[in-house]
C-alpha positions in Angstrom: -1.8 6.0 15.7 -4.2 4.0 13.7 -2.9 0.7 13.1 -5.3 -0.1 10.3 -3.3 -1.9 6.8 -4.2 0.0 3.5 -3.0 -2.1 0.0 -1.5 0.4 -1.8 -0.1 0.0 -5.6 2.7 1.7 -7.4 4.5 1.3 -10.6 7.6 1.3 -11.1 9.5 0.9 -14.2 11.4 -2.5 -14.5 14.8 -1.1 -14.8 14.3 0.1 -10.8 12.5 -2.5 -9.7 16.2 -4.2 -8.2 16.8 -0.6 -6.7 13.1 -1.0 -5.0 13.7 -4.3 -3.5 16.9 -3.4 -2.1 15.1 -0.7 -0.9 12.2 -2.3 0.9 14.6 -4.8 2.2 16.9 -2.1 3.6 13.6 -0.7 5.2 12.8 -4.4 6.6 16.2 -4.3 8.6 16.3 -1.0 9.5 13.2 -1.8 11.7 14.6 -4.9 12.9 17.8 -3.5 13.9 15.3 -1.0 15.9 13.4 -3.1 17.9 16.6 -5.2 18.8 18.2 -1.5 20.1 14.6 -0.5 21.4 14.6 -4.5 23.6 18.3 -4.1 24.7 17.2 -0.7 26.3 14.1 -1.7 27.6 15.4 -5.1 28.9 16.4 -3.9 32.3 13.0 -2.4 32.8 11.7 -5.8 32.0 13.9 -7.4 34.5 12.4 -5.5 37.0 8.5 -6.5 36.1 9.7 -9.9 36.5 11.1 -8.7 39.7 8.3 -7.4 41.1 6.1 -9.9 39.6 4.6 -6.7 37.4 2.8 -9.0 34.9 1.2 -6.1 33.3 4.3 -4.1 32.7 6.0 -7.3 31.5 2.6 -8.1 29.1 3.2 -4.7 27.9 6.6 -5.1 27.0 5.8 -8.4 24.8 2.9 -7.1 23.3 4.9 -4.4 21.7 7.3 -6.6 20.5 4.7 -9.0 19.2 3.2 -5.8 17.2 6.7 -4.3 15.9 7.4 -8.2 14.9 4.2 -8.5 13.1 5.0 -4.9 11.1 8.5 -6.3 10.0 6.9 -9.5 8.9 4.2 -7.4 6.8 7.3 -5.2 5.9 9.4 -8.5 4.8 6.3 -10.0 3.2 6.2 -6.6 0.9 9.5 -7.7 0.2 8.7 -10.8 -1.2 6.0 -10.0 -3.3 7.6 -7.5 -5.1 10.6 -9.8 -5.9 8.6 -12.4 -7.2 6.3 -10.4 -9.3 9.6 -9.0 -10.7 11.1 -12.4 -10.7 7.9 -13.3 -12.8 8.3 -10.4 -14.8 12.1 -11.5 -16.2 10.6 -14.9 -16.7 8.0 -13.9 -18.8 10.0 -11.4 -21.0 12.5 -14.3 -22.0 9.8 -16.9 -23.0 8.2 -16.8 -26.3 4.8 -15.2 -26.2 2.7 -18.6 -26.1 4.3 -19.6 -23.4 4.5 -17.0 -21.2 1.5 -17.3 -18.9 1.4 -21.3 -19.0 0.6 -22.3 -15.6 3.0 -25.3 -14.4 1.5 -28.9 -14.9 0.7 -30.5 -11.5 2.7 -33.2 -10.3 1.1 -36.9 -10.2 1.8 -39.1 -7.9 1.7 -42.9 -8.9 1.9 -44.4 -5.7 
């Protein structure tokens, strides 16, 4: 399997877009809830690396859950960026038109 990331981009009309997130969050935990099944069953093969000192077989093991970590944390960051361009979206559509792109002014500190 080729592990390379693609950006794709989709529209979606802005009535759905709560039924996406849900979605993608649902999708998010469904491949948490996998890898915590998938390292119960796998933990007493890991076990016995540790053992038998099998550092490669244990390596193995974490390396895997390093990569299925890093592909919910991609998953999760799709998440978020969906909910806050739709978060940005409602913003925008209840703000008169002038001010609806205005960038927030910096803080300045005084001290």
């Amino acid at each position: 399997m080729d592990n390379q990331r693609l950006t794709v981009q989709y529209s979606i009309r802005a009535d759905e877009m709560e039924i996406e997130i849900k979605r993608l969050v649902s999708r998010s935990l469904s491949k948490l809830d996998a890898l915590n099944k998938q390292f119960h069953d796998d933990l007493p093969e890991v076990d016995l690396s540790v053992d038998n000192n099998d550092i490669n077989g244990f390596l193995k093991f974490v390396n895997h859950i390093r990569d299925q970590l890093a592909e919910i944390d991609f998953s999760l960051n799709e998440c978020s960026s969906v909910a806050y361009g739709h978060h940005t979206y409602l913003t925008n559509k209840n703000l008169p038109p002038t001010q609806a792109h205005v960038e927030p002014a910096e803080e300045v500190d005084d001290g």
